[in-house]
Backbone as CSV, one residue per row, in Angstrom:
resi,resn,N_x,N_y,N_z,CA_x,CA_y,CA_z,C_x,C_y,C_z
1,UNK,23.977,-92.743,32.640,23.013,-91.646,32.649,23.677,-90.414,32.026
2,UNK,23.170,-90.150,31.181,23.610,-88.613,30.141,23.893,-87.663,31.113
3,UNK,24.445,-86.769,31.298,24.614,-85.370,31.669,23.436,-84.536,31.755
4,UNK,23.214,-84.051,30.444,22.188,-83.177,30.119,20.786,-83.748,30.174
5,UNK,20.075,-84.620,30.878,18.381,-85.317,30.512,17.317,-84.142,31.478
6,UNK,18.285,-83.104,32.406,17.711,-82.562,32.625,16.812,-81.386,31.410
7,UNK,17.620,-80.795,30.470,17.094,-80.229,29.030,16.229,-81.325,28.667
8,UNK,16.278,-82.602,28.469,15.133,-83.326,27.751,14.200,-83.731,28.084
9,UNK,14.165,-83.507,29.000,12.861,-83.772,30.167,11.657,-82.935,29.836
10,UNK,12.542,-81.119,29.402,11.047,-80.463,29.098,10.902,-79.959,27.124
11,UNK,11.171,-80.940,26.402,11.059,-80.827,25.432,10.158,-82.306,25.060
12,UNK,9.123,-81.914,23.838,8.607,-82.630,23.013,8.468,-82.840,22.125
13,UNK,8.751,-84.155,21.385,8.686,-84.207,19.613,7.345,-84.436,19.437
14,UNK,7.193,-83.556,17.962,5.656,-83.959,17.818,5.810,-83.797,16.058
15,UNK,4.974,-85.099,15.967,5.064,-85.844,14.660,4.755,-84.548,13.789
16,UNK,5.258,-84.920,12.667,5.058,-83.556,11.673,3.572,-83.752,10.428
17,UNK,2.995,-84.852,10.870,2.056,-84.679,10.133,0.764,-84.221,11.360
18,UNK,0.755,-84.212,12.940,0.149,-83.603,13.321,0.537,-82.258,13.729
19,UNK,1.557,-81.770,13.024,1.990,-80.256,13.120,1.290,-79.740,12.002
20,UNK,1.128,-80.240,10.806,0.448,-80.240,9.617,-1.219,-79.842,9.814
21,UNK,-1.493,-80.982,10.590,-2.985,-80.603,10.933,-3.423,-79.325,11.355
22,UNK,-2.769,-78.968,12.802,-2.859,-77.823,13.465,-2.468,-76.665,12.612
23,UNK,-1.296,-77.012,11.449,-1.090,-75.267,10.851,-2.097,-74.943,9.638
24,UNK,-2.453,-76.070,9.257,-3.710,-76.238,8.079,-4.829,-75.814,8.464
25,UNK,-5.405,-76.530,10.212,-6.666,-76.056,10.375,-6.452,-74.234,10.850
26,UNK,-5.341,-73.720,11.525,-5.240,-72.488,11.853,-5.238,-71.994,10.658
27,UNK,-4.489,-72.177,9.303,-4.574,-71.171,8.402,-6.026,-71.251,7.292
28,UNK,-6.643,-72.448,7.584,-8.025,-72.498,7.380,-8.491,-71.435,7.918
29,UNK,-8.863,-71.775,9.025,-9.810,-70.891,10.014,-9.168,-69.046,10.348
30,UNK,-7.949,-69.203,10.425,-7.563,-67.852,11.118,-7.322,-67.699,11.976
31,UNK,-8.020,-69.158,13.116,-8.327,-68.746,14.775,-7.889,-70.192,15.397
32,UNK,-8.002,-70.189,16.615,-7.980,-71.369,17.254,-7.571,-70.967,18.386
33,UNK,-8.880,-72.318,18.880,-8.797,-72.088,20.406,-9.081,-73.346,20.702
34,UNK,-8.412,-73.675,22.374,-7.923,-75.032,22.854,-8.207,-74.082,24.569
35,UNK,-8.521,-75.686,25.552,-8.982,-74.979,26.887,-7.378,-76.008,27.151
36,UNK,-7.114,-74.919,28.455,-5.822,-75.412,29.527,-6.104,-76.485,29.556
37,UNK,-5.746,-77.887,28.976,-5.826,-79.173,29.652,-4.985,-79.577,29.054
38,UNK,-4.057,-79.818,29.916,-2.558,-80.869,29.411,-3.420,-82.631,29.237
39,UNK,-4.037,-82.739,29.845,-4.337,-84.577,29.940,-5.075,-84.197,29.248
40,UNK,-5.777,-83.548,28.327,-7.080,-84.140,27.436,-6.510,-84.680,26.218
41,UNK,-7.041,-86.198,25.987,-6.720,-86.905,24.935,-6.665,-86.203,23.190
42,UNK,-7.429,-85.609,23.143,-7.603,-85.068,21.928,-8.488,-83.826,21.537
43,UNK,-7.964,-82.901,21.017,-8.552,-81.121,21.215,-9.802,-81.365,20.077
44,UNK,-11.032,-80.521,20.653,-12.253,-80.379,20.492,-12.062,-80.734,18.606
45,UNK,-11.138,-80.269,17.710,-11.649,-79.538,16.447,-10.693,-80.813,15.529
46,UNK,-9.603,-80.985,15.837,-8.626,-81.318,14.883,-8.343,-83.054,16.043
47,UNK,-7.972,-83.796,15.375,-7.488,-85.154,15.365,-6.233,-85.599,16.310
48,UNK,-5.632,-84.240,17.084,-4.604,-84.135,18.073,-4.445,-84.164,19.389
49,UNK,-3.450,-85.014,19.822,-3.795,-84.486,21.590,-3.676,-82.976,21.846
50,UNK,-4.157,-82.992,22.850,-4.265,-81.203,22.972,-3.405,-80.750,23.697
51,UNK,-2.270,-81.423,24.579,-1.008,-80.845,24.339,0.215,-80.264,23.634
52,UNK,0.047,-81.105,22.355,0.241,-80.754,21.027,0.372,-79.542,20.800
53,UNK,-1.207,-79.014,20.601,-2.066,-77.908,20.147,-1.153,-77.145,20.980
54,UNK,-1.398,-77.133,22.098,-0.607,-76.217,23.150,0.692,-75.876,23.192
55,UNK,1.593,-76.383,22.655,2.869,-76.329,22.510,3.343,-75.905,21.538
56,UNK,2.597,-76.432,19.967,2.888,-75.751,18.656,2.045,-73.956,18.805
57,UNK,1.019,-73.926,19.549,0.926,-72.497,19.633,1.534,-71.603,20.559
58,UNK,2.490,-71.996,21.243,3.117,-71.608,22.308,4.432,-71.369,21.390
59,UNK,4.899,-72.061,20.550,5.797,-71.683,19.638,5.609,-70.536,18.653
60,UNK,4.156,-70.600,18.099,4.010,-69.864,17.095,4.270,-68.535,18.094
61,UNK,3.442,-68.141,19.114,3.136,-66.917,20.133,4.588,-66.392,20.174
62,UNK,5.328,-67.616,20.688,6.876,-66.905,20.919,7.638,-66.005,19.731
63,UNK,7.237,-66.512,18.419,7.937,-66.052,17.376,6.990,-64.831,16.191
64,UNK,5.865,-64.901,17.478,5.300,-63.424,17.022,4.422,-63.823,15.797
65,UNK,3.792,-64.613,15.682,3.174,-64.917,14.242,1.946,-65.056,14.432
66,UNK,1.668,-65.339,15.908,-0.096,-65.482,15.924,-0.204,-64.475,17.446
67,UNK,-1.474,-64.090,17.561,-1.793,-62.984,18.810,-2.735,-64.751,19.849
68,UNK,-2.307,-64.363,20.941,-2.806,-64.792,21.799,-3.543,-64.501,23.115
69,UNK,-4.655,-64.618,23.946,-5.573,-64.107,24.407,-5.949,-65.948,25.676
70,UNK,-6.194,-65.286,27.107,-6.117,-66.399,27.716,-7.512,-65.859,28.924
71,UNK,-8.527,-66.985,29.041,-9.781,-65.990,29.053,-10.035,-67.278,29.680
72,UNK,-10.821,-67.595,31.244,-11.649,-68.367,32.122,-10.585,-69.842,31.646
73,UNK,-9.716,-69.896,32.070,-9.037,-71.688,31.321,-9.088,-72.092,29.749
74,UNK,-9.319,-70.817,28.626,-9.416,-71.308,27.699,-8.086,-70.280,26.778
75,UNK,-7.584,-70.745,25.528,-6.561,-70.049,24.864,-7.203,-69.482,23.807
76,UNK,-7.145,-68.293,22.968,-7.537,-67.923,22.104,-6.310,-67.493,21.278
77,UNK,-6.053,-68.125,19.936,-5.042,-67.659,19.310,-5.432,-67.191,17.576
78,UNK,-5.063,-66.151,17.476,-5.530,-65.393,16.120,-4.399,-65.410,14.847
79,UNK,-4.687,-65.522,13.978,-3.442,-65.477,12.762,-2.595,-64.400,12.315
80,UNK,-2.291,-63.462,12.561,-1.732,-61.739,12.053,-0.892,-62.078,10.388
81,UNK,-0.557,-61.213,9.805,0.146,-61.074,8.603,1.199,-61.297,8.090
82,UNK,2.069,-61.353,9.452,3.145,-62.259,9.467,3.187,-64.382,9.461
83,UNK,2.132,-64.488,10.433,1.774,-65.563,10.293,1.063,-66.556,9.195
84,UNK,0.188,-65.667,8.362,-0.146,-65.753,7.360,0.711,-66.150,6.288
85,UNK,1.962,-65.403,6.219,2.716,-65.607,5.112,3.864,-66.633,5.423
86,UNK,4.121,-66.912,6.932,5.082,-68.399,7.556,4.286,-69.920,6.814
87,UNK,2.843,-69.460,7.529,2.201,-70.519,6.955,1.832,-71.138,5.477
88,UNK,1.976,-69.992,4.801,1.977,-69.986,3.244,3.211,-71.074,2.568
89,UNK,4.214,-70.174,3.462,5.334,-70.979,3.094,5.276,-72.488,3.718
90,UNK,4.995,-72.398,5.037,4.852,-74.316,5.458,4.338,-75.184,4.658
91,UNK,3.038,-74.176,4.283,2.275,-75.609,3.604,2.064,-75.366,2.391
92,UNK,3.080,-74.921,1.698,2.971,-74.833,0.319,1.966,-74.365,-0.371
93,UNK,1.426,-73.127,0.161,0.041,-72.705,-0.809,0.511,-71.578,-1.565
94,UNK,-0.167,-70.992,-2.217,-0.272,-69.910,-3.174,-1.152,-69.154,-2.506
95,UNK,-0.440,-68.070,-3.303,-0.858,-65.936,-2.584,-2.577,-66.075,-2.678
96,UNK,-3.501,-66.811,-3.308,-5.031,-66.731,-3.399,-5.576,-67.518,-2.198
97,UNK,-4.759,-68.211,-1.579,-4.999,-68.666,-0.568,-5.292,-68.199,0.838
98,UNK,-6.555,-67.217,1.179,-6.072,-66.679,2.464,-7.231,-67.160,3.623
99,UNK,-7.034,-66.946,5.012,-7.879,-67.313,6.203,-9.263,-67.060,6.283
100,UNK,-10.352,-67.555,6.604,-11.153,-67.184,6.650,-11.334,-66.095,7.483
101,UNK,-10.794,-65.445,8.487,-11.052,-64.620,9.293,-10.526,-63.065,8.278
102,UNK,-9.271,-63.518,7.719,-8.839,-62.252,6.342,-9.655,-61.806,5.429
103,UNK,-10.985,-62.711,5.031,-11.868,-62.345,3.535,-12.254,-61.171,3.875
104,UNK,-12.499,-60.464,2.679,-13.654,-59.482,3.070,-15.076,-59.954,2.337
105,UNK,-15.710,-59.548,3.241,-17.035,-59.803,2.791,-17.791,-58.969,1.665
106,UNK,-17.925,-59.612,0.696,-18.638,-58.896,-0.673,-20.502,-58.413,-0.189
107,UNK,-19.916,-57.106,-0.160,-21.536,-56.410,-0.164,-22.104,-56.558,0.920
108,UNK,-21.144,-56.215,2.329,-21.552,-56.481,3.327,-22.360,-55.010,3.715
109,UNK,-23.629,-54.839,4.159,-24.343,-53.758,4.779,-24.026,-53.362,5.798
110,UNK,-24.652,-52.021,6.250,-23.810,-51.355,6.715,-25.043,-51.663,8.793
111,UNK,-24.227,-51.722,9.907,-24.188,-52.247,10.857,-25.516,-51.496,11.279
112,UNK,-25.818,-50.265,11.255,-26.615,-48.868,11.658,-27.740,-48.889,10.559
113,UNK,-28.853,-49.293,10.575,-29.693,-48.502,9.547,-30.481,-47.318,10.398
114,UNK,-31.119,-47.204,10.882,-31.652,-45.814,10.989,-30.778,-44.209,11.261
115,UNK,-31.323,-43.515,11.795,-30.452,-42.068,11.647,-29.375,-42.531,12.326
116,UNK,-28.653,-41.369,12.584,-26.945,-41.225,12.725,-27.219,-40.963,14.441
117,UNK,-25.998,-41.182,15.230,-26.538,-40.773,16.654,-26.512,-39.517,16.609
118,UNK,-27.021,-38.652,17.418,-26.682,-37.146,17.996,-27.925,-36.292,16.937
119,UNK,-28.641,-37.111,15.728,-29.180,-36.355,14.449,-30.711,-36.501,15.843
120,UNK,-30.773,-35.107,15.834,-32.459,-35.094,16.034,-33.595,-34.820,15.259
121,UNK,-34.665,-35.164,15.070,-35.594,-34.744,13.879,-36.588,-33.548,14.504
122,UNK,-36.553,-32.229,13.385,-37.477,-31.106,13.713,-38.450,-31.002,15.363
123,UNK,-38.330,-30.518,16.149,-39.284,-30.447,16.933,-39.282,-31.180,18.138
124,UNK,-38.285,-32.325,18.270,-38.375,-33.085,19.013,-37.425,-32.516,20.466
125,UNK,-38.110,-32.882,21.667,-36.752,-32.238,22.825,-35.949,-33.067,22.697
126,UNK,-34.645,-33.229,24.040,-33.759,-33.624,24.516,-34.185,-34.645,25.060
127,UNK,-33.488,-36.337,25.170,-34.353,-36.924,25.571,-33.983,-36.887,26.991
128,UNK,-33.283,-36.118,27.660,-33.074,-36.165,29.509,-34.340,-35.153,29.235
129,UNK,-34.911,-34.375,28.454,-36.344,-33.271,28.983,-35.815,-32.553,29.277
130,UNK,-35.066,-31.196,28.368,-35.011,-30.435,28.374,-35.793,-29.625,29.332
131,UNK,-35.318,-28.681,29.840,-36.429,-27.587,30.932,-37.210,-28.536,32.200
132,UNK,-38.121,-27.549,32.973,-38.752,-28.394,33.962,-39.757,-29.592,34.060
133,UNK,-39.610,-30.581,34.854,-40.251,-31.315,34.804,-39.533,-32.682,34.380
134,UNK,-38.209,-32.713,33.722,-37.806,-33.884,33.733,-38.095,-34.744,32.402
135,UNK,-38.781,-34.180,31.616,-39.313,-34.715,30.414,-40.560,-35.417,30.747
136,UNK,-41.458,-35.225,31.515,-41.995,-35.492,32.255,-43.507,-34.554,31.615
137,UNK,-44.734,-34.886,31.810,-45.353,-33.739,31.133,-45.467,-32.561,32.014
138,UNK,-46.464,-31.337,32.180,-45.961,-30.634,33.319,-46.873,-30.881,34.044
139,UNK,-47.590,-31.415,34.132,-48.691,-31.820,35.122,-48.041,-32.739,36.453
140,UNK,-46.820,-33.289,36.018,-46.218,-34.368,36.663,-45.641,-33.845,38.540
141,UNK,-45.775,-34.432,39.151,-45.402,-34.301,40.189,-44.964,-35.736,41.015
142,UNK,-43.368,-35.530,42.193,-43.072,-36.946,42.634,-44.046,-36.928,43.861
143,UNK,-44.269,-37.973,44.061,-45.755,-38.299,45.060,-44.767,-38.183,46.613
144,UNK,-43.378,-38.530,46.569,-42.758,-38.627,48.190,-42.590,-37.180,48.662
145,UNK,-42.518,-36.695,47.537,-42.471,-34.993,47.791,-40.603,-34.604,48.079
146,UNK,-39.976,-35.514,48.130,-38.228,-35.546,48.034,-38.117,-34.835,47.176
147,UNK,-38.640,-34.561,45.948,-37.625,-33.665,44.872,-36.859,-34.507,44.215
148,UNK,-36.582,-35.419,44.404,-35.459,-35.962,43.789,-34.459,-36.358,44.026
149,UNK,-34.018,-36.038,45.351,-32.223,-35.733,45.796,-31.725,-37.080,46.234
150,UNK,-31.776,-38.467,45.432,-30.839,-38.958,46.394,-31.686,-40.082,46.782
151,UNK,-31.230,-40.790,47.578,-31.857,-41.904,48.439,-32.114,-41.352,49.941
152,UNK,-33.542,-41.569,50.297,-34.051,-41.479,51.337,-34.293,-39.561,52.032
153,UNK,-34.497,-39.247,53.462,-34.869,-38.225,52.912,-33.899,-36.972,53.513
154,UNK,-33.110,-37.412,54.157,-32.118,-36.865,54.235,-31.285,-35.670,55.595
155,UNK,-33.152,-35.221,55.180,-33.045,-34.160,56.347,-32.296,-32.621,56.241
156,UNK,-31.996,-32.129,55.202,-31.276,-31.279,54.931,-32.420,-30.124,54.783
C-alpha cells in the first residue's frame, strides 16, 4: 500500500477530449450552468458526466478565468477576458473568434421608447396630487372619516 493514496483519493483524471467539449461549449456560449449533482450521469447540454463539468469549472473559478454564481442547487459560470483569451489559446482559435455572450449587437434599439423619467408634459400635476385632496378630484372625500392616518382608528 503506497504512502501517499490518501492525495489520490481526492483527485480526478478526466479525459482530454471531454475537457475539450466543456471548454468549446463554454467558449461557444460564454456561460454555463450545471445543477449540484455529483451522481448525475450526464450534464443537461454537452455529452459529459456532470461531475466533470463540476470540477473543470471549479478549476477554471480557482484560476480566476471564469466568474461564478451559486443560486437554489444550481452553478452559474460566466466567461471574463481573461478567460476568453486561456481559451483561445486551448483550442486553437483565432482573435475573430469570440463568445456569444461578448458580441455586440448590430443596431440594437434603445430599451425606453417613450419620454425620459422625471420629463413632465405642460400642465400636468404631480402624480402623488400635488395640493389637497390627494390627487383626488376635490369633491372627493374618505367615507370612514379617519383622514387617513394609519390602520384602524386609533383614538388619538
Amino acid at each position: 500500500q503506497p504512502i501517499f493514496t490518501h492525495y489520490l483519493l481526492g483527485t480526478m483524471m478526466i479525459p482530454k477530449k471531454d475537457k475539450i467539449l466543456v471548454y468549446s461549449y463554454l467558449f461557444k456560449e460564454g456561460c454555463l450552468v450545471a445543477p449540484k449533482d455529483f451522481y448525475k450521469p450526464k450534464h443537461d447540454e454537452i455529452d459529459v458526466p456532470n461531475i466533470e463539468v463540476l470540477l473543470l469549472m471549479k478549476s477554471l473559478v480557482s484560476r480566476g478565468l471564469v466568474n461564478q454564481t451559486f443560486n437554489w442547487q444550481w452553478f452559474y459560470w460566466t466567461l471574463n477576458d481573461d478567460g476568453v483569451e486561456y481559451m483561445r489559446k486551448f483550442l486553437n482559435l483565432p482573435e475573430e473568434y469570440v463568445p456569444n455572450t461578448h458580441k455586440k449587437k448590430a443596431g440594437a434599439t434603445p430599451a425606453r421608447v417613450g419620454p425620459t423619467p422625471g420629463d413632465k408634459p405642460e400642465g400636468e400635476r404631480d402624480a402623488r396630487g400635488a395640493g389637497r385632496g390627494g390627487g383626488f378630484g376635490g369633491e372627493y372625500r374618505e367615507a370612514s372619516g379617519a383622514g387617513g392616518r394609519g390602520r384602524g382608528g386609533g383614538g388619538f
